[in-house]
N, C-alpha and C positions, 0 to 999 in steps of 0.2 A: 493509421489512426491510433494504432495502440502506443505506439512508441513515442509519438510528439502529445505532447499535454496537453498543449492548448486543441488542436483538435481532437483528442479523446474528451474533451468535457463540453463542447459544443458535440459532438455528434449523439454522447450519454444523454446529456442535457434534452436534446431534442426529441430525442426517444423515450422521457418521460427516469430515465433513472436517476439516483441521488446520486449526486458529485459535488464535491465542495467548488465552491464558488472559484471561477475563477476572473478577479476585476479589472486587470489591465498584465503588460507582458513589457518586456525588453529587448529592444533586438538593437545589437552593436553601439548598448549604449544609449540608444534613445528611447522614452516611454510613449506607449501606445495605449490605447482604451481596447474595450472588445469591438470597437466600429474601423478597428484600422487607423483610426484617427490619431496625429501624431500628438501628446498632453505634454503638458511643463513637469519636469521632477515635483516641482512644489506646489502641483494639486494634488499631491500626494500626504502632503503633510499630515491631516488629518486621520488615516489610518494607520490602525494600530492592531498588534498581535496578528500576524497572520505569516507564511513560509515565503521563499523567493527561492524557487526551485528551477534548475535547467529542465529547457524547455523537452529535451532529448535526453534525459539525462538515467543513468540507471545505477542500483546501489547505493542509494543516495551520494552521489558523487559531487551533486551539488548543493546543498541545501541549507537555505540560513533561515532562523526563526527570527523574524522583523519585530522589535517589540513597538518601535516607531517609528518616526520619520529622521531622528540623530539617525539611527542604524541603518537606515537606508542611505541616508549619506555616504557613511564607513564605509559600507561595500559598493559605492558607487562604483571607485575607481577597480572591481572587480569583474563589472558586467559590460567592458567597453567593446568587448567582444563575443559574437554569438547571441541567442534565444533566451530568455528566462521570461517563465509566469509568477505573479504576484498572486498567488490564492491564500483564502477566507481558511483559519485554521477550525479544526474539527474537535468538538467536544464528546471526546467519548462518553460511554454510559457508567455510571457508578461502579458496577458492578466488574468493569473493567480496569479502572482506578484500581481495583483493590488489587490487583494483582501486579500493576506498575502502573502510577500516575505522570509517572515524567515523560511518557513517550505514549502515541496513540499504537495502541496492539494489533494489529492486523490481521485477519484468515487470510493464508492464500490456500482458496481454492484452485484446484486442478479440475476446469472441465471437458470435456470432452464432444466434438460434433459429427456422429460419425450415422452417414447418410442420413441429414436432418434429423438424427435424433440425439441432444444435449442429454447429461448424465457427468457426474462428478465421479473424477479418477480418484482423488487424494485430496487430502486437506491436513491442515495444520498451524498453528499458532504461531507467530515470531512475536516477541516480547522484549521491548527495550532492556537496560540495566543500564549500572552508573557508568559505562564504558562506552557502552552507547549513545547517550546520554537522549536528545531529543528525538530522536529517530529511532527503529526496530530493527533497522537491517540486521540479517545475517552477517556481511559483511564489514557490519560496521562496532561487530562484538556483542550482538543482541542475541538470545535463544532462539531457537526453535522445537516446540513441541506439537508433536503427532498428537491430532485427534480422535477419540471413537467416536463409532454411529452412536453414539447416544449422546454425544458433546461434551461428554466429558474429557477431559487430559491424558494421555499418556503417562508412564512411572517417570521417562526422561526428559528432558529438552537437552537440546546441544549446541553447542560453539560450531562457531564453522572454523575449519583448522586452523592452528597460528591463534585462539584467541581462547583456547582454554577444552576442555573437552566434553563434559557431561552434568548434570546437575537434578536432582529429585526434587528441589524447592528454590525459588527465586533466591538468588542471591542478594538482594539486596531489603524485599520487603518480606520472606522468608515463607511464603504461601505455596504449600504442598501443593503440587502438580495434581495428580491425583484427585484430589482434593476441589480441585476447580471445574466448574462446568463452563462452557462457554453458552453465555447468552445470545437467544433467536440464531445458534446455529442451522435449526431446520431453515428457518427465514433465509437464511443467508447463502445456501444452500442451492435453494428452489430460487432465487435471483440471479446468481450465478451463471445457473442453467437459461434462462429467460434473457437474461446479457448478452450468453452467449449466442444466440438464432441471429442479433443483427449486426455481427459477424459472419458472417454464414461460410466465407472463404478460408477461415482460419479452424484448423483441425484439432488442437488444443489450445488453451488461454489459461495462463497461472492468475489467478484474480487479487490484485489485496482491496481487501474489503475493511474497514471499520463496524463498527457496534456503537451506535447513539442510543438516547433515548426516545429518540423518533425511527429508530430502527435500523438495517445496514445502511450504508452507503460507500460507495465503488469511489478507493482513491486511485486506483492504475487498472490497467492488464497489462496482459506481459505473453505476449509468444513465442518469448525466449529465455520462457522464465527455466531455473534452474532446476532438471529433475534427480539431480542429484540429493538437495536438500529434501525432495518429498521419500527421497530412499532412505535417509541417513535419518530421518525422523517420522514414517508413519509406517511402510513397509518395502519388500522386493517389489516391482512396478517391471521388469522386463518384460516379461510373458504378457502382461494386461495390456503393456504398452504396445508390443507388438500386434495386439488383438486390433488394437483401437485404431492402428495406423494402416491395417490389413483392408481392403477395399473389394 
């Protein structure tokens, strides 16, 4: 459930957490509704701005920003094979804007469930730039910056290798790291952990979480999320990690 979209946001969904919408899906080509039911491409027409992401998909590996129904055309002949969801895009909160408006910023928390008790290992920031461009990935040439307990920034964010090395202020909108607090990180935090219980079988979940102005909301988990990036940007994690995995 963590890995396929379309059921991480029915199973979220039903357990009362924020996930961005997701209105219909693609499979080998043909459109479906959330009832299974097969739909014509051209009841589609009507929607506007929102992602068309593989349905399995990780690193942003697939992801187009739909402005309308031309563009869904375009990439028709893209999706004739395999999964993709069509979800509702996310407005982040002002206060996120300021630091990169062209890409929604992401927390991935690291938590933890170790003999039914949830607790966060790691966390940190990934932040779009012009390389990135709509997306945050690490992979995709976006930062990432460690957080402290108090939400505020780290002095660094970093590239992940191959896309440049380190940076004390956004590259592109020029806002000191440092200098930033991340908003309802406690919020974000304390849901995380609450995400994480109905799970119960998975022993870590790397979270990416948004920042609205109706408060977090869960775009992924990830159980195979990368703990190298929580090393290369918040601190050493062996020792803790080894704690957490110890039974």
């Amino acid at each position: 459930m963590l890995r396929d979209k379309l059921l991480f946001f029915e199973y979220m969904k039903s357990h009362g957490f924020a996930v961005p919408e997701v209105f219909a899906y693609i499979r080998d080509g043909k459109a479906f509704n959330l009832d299974f039911d097969e739909i014509e491409f051209a009841s589609l027409k009507n929607e506007k701005d929102y992602f068309l992401k593989d349905q399995g998909g990780e690193c942003a590996s697939y992801v187009k920003h739909i402005k309308d129904y031309s563009e869904l055309v375009k990439v028709q002949g893209n999706v004739q094979t395999g999964a993709y969801i069509l979800q509702r895009k996310v407005l982040q909160s002002n206060e996120m804007n300021v630091l990169n408006p062209n890409a929604i910023n992401t927390l991935r928390i690291v938590t933890v469930n170790k003999n039914g008790q949830c607790y966060v290992l790691s966390s940190l920031l990934r932040v779009g730039t012009s390389e990135s461009g709509n997306v945050d990935n690490w992979a995709a040439g976006g930062i990432a910056i460690g957080i402290q307990d108090n939400g505020h920034l780290k002095k660094y964010g970093f590239y992940k290798p191959g896309h440049g090395l380190k940076e004390s202020v956004h590259p592109n909108t020029g806002v000191k790291f440092t200098d930033f607090r991340v908003p309802q990180f406690k919020e974000a935090c304390e849901i995380a952990c609450k995400a994480h219980k109905i799970f119960f079988n998975v022993r870590a979940i790397g979270w990416d979480i948004a920042i609205t102005e109706d408060g977090p909301i869960f775009i992924e988990g990830n159980d195979n999320f990368e703990i190298s990036l929580q090393q290369a940007c918040d601190r050493p994690l062996k020792k803790e990690w080894l704690e957490a995995i110890d039974d």
